[in-house]
C-alpha angles and dihedrals in degrees: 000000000000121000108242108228116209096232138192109212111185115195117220085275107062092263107143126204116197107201141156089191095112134069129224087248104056120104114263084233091064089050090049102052096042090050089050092049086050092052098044096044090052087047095239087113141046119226106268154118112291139166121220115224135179125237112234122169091346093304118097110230111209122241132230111232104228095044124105125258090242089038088060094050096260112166143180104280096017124153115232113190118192120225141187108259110248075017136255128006116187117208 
């Protein structure tokens, strides 16, 4: 079994989840879709493409979709953002 990380997942607009839903081994893509579908359900996000990236040292390092979880660096008490993917448009 899977050890369940206790996660912050902050949406584009600052919004924060704090969850320990998902395990080390699961794919970053499934992370990021169903954090995307958290944040727009709750209205704090707009259907879109995103990337999800770790925060490391105060810079977000961007993950790779097919990697792990534990493969990414993912850790226990780490801190996801989610980002427009080719960054920001502003409209």
């Amino acid at each position: 079994m899977a050890h369940k990380l206790n996660l912050n997942i902050k949406a584009t607009n600052g919004a924060q989840w704090e969850t320990d839903e998902f395990g080390s081994n699961q794919k970053v893509d499934h992370v990021r879709k169903v954090s995307e579908k958290h944040f727009e359900l709750a209205g704090e996000m707009s259907p879109g493409d995103y990337l999800l990236g770790l925060v490391i040292d105060g810079t977000i390092q961007d993950l790779i979709d097919s990697e792990k979880l534990e493969d990414a660096g993912v850790r226990d008490g780490s801190v996801l953002v989610l980002k427009p993917r080719g960054g920001q448009v502003d409209g």
